[in-house]
N, CA, C and O of each residue as an XYZ file, in Angstrom:
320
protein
N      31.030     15.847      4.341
C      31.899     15.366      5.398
C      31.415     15.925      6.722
O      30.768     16.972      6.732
N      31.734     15.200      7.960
C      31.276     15.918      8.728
C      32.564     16.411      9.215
O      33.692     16.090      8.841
N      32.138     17.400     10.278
C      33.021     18.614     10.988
C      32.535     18.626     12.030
O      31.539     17.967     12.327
N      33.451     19.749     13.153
C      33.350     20.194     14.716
C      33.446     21.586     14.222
O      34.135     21.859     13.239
N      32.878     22.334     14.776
C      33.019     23.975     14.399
C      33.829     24.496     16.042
O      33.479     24.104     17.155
N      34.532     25.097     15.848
C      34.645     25.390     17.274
C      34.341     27.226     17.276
O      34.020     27.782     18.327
N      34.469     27.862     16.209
C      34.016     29.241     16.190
C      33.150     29.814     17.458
O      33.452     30.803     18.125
N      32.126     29.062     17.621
C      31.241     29.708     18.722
C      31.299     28.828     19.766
O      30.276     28.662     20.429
N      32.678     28.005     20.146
C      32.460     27.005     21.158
C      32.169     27.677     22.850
O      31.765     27.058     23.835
N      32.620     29.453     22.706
C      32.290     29.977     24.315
C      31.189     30.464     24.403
O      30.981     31.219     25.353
N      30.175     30.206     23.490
C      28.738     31.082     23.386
C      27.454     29.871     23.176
O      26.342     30.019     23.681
N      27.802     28.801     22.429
C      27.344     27.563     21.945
C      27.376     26.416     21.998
O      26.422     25.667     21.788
N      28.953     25.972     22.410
C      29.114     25.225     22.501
C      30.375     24.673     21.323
O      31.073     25.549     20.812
N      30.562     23.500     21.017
C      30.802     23.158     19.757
C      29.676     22.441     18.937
O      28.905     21.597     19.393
N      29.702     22.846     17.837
C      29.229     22.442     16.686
C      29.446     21.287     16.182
O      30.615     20.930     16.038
N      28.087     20.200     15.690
C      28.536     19.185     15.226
C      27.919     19.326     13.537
O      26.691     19.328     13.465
N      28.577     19.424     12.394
C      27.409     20.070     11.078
C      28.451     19.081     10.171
O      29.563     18.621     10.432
N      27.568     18.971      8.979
C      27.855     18.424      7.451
C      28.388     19.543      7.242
O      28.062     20.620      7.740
N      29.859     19.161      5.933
C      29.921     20.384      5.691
C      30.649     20.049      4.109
O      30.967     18.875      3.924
N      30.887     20.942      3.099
C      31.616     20.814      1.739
C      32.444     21.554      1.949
O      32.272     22.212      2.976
N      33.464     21.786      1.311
C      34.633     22.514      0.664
C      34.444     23.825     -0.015
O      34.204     24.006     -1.209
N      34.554     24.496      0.696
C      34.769     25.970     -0.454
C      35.830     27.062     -1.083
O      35.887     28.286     -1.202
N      36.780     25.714     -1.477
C      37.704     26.745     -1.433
C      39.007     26.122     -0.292
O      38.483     25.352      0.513
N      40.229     26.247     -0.100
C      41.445     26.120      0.695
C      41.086     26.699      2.218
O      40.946     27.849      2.633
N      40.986     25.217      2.958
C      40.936     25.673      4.050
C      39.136     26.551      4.543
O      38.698     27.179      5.506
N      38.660     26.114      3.314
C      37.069     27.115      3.857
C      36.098     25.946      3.454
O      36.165     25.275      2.424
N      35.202     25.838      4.452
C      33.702     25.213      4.424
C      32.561     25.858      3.874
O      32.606     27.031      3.504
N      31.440     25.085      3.791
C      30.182     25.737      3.712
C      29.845     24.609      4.904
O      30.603     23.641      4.855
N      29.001     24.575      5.793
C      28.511     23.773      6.968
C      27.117     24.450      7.373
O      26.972     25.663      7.519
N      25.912     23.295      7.566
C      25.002     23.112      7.821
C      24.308     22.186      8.674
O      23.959     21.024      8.466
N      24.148     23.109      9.913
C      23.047     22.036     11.306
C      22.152     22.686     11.532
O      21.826     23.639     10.824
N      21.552     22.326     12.563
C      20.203     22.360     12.646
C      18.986     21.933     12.283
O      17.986     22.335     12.877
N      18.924     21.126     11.334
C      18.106     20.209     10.044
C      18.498     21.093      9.285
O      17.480     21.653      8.879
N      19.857     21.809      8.606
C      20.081     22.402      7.664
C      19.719     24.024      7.968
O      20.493     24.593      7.198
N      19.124     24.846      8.522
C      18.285     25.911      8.728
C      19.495     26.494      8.743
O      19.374     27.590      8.196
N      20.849     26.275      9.172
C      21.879     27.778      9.676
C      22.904     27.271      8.483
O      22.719     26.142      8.028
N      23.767     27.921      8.071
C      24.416     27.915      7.074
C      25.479     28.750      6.731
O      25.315     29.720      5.991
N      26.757     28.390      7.303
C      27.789     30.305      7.102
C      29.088     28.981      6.612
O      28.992     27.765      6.450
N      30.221     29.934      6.504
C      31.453     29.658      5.610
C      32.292     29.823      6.745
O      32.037     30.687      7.584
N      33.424     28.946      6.854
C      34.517     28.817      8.217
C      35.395     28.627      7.751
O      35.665     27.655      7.046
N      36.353     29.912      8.161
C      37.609     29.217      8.072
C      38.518     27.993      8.382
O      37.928     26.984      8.768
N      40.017     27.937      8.256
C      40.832     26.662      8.577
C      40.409     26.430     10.345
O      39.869     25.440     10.838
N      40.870     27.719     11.062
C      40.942     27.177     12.360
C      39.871     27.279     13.027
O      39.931     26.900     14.196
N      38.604     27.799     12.526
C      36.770     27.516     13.011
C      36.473     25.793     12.986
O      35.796     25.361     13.919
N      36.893     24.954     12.095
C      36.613     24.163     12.602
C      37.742     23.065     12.140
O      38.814     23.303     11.583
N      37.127     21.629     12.579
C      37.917     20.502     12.999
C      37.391     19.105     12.036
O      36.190     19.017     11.783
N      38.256     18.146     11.578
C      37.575     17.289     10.994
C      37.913     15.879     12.015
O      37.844     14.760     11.505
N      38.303     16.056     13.582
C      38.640     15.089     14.112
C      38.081     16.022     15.648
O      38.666     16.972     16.167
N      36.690     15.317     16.131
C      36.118     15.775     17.335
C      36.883     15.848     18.741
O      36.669     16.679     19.624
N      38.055     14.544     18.771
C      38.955     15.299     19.901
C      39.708     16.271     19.774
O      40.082     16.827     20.807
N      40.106     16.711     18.634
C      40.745     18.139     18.198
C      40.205     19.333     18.450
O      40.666     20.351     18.966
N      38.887     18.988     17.896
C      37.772     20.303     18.105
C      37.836     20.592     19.961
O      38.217     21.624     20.514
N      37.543     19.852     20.344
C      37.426     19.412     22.368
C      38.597     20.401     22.803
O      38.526     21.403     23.515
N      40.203     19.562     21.875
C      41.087     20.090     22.905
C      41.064     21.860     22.441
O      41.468     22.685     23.261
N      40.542     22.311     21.038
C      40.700     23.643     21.096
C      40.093     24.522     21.443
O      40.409     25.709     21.516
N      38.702     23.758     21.813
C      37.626     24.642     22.359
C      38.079     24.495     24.229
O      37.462     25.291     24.937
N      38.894     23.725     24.829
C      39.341     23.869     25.689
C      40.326     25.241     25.994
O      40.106     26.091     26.857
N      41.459     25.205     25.046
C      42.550     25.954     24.969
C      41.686     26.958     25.234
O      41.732     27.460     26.357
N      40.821     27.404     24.351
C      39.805     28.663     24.129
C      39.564     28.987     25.700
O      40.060     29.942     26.298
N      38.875     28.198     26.139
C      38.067     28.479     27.485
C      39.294     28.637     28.486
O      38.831     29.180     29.489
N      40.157     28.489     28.594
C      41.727     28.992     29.588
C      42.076     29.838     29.196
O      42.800     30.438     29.991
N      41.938     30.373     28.142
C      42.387     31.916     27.734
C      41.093     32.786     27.975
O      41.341     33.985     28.102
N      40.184     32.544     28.036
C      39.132     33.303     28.416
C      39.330     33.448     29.660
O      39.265     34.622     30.023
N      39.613     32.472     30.696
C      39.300     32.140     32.022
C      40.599     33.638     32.616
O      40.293     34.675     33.204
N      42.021     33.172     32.161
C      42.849     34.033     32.219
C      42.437     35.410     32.090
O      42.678     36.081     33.093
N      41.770     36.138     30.941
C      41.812     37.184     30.328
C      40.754     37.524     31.588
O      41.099     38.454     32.317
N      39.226     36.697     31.964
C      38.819     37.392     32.802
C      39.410     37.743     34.513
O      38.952     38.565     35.307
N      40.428     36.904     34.667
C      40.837     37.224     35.886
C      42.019     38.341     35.700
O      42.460     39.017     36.630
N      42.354     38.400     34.658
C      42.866     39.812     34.704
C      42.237     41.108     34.909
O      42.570     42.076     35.593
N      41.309     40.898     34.196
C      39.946     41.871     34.357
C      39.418     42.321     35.667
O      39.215     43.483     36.020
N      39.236     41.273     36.308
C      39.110     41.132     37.609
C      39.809     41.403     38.445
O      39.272     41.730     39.504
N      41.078     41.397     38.385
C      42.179     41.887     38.900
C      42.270     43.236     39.208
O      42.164     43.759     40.317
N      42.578     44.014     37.593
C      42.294     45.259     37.122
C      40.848     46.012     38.076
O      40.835     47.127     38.598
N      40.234     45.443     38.070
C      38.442     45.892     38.542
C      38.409     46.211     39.774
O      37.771     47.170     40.206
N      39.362     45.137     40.728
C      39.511     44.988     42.008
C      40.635     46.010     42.382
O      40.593     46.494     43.513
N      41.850     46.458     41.344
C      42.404     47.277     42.141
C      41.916     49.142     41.791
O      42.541     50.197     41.908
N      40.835     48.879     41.439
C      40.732     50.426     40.685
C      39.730     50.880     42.205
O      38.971     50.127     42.816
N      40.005     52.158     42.476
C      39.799     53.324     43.262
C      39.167     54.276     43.286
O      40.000     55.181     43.322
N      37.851     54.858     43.292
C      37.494     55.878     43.003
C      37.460     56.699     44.188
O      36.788     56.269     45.125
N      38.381     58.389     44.397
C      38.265     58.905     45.484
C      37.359     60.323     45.309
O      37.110     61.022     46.291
């Protein structure tokens, strides 16, 4: 079947791979011409590509958030 991986969607991208069943909620998935090969959980990936989109979105606004907190934090720190 195919799949969307979204696991590494802030480093990679999303993933487009074949994948089987291993088990409740777990894959085996293979891209690349087959060369990469790991096991994903339920919410790593997607069996409907606008799903995968909107969660690898969600992902990237919580990142975006977390770094402007950071930034925040960074900007008010003081060294005297």
């Amino acid at each position: 079947m195919k799949v969307w991986i979204t696991k590494y969607a802030l480093t990679d991208g999303i993933i487009e791979a074949d994948a089987e069943p291993c088990g409740l909620d777990v894959i085996s998935a293979s891209w690349d011409n087959g060369e990469r090969c790991n096991n994903f959980k339920g919410e790593e990936w997607w069996r409907s590509k606008k799903i995968a989109i909107e969660v690898a979105e969600e992902m990237r606004q919580k990142k975006i958030e977390s770094l402007k907190k950071q930034i925040k934090k960074l900007e008010g720190m003081r060294f005297e």
